[in-house]
N, C-alpha and C positions, 0 to 999 in steps of 0.2 A: 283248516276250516272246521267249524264245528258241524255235526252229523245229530248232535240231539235234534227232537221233534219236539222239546218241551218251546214253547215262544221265547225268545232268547231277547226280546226289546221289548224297554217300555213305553207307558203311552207318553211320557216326557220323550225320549229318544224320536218317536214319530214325529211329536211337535216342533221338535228341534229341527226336522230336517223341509218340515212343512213353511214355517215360519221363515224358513232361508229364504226356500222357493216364492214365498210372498211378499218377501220384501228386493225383491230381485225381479218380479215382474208386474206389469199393472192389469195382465191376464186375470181373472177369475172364472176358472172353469168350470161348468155344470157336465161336462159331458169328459171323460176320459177313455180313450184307445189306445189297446195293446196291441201292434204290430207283430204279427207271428211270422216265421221265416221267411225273407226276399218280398215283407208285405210293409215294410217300411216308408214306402212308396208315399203310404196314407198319410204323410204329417207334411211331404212336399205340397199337398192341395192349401196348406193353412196357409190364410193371409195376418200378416203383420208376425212375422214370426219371432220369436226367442229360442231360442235354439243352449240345452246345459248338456256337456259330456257328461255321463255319468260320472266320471271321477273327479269332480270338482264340484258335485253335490253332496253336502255332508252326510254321513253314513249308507251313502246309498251305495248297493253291491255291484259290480264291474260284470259287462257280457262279454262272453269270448266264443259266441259263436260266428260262423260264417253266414253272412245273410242277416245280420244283426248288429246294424250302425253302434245302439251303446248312447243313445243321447234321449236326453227330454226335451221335447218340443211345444212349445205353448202358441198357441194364436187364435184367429176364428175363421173356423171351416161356415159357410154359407152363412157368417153373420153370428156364428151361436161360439164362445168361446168355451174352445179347448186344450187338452192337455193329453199328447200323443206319446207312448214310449215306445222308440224303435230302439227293440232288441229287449227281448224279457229275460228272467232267469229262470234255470233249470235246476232239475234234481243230478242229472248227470253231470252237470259241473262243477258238483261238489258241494253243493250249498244245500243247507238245510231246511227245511220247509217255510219256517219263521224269514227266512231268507228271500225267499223264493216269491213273497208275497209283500213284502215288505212296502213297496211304493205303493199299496192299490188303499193302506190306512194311510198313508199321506196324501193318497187322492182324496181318500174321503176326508179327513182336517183343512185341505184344500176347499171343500164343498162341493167337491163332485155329487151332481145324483144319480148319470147315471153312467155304466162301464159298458165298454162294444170291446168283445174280444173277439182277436180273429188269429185263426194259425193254420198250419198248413198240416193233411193229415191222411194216411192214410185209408185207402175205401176198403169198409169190409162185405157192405152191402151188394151182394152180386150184381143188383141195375144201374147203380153208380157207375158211369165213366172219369174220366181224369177229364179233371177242369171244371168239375161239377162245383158247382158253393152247396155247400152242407148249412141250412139253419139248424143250431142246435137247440132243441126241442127238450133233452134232457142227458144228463151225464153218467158214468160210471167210475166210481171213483176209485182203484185198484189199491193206489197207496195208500188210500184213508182205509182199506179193509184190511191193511197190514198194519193200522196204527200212526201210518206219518199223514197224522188231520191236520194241519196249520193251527187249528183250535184249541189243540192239545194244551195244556197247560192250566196256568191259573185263567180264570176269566175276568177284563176286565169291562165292568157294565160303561164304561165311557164307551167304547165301541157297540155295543151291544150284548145280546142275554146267553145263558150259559149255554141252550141248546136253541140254535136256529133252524125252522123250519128250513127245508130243501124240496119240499117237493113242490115249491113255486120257482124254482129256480133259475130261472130264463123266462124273461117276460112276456108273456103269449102276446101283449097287447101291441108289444115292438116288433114281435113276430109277423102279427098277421100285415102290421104298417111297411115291413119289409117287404113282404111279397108281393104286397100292393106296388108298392114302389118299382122291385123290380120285373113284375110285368110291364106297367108304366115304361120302363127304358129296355123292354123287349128283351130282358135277360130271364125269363119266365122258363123258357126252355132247358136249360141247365140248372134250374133251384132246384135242389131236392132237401129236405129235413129228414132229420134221426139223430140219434144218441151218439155222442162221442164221449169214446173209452180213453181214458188216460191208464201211462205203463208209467217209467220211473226212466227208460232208457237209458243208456243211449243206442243199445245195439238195438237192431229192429227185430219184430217178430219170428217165430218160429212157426210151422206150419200147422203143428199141433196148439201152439198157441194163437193162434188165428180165427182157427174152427171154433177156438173151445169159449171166443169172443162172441164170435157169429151166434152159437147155442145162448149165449147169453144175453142177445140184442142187442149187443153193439153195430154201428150201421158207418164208424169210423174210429179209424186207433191215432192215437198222436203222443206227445211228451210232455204234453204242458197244459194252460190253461185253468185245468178243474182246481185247484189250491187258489186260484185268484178269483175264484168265480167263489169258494167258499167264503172265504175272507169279504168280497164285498156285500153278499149276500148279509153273513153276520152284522156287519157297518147299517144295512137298510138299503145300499145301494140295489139298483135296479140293473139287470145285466140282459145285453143281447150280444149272443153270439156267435159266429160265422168262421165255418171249416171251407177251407179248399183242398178238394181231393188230388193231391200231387199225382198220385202212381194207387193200384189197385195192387192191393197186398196177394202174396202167394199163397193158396192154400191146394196145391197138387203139388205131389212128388215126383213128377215125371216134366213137371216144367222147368225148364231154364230162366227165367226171368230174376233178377236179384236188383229188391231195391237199393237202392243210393240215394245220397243227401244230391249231388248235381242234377239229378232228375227232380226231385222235387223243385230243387232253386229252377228250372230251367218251365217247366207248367208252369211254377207260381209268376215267372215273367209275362207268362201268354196270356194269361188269365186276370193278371191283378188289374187289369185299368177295367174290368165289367167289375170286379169286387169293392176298389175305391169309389167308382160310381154309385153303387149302393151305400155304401157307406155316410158316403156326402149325402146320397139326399135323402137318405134316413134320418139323419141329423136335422136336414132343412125341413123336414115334414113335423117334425117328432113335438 
């Protein structure tokens, strides 16, 4: 697999793989979800379903995580049709950034307007408990301060313009419509908002790297997400997005505690049916 950061598809390669998807279903989504780990859960609420393995969609990249089905789901959640992908891709599996992001410009030639991404993440925020939903309010992009932007490359204006504003990044308006929502279904008690920090992973933090997040206001660390939150942004799409705090990261040297991927799968069990709730009737408000 290739490792350049330059965009490695063109806007023909997008179409082609868009135009599959559209002639193979009589779906037309306005609204697209990315299922982050054991949060896949969210494309079982669609009714009238179509359901494509990733590997029988042209050029589209293969998941090989645990907790990460690997298929595109089309239907309509409370009436409003959608287009959910359980199972995204990562920088630690190899794939390249162009990679990584690849289906969110076939969501938008689809006519998505707008993207709900949700993953699962660690809390760096000391008042954060596990099982907390994190609104993200705004991001840190680590990889992109190393150079690996999705955007890198040539630009082209079919997508949009050479330098896209970011600091509207996450839609306040869907924001505040969420939290209305879920006080509304009494999940009010465990929202909390803040900044989530993307690393490149896959091992997890160190404890020196942790604090040195905290100094920096990160309020939750994860592996994914911000490449596809850039990419739609650039497109015009509209993004809300949603952490669930698996496990509370380590930052003592005298503690025993060592996260794990089972621990995260095993919160995001307990928790996921108040976060598909939100989700659903975010959609149905929206």
């Amino acid at each position: 697999m290739s490792t350049s950061n330059e965009c490695s598809y063109s806007y023909e390669e997008y179409k082609e793989t868009a135009d599959w998807l559209l002639a193979h279903t009589d779906i037309r989504p306005k609204v697209a979800i990315i299922c982050g780990s054991g949060l896949g859960g969210l494309a079982d609420l669609l009714d009238h379903k179509t359901m494509f393995p990733y590997e029988k969609i042209p050029r589209f990249p293969k998941s090989t995580v645990q907790g990460h089905k690997g298929q595109l789901v089309f239907g309509e959640l409370n009436g409003k049709q959608c287009v959910c992908m359980q199972g995204r891709f990562h920088f630690y599996e190899g794939y390249n950034v162009a990679t990584v992001t690849y289906p969110v410009r076939v969501f938008f030639l689809l006519g998505v307007e707008t993207l709900i991404v949700t993953n699962a993440a660690g809390g760096l925020n000391p008042k954060f408990k596990v099982g907390d939903i994190m609104l993200i309010k705004d991001h840190l992009n680590l990889p992109g301060f190393a150079g690996q932007n999705p955007l890198c490359g040539r630009n082209d204006d079919r997508f949009g313009v050479r330098f896209p504003c970011m600091s509207d990044a996450y839609d306040r308006d869907l924001a505040q419509l969420a939290r209305k929502t879920a006080e509304e279904l009494g999940c009010g008690s465990f929202l909390q908002e803040g900044v989530y920090c993307m690393l490149a992973g896959p091992s997890y933090e160190t404890i020196a790297e942790c604090k040195t997040l905290q100094m920096l206001g990160a309020d939750a660390v994860g592996m994914s997400t911000v490449p596809e939150v850039v990419i739609a942004r650039h497109c015009g799409v509209r993004v809300f997005g949603l952490s669930l705090i698996t496990n509370k990261v380590v930052t003592n040297y005298d503690s025993k505690e060592k996260t794990n991927h089972q621990e995260v799968l095993e919160t995001t069990r307990i928790r996921t049916e108040d976060l598909q709730k939100i989700v659903s009737h975010l959609v149905k408000n929206m």
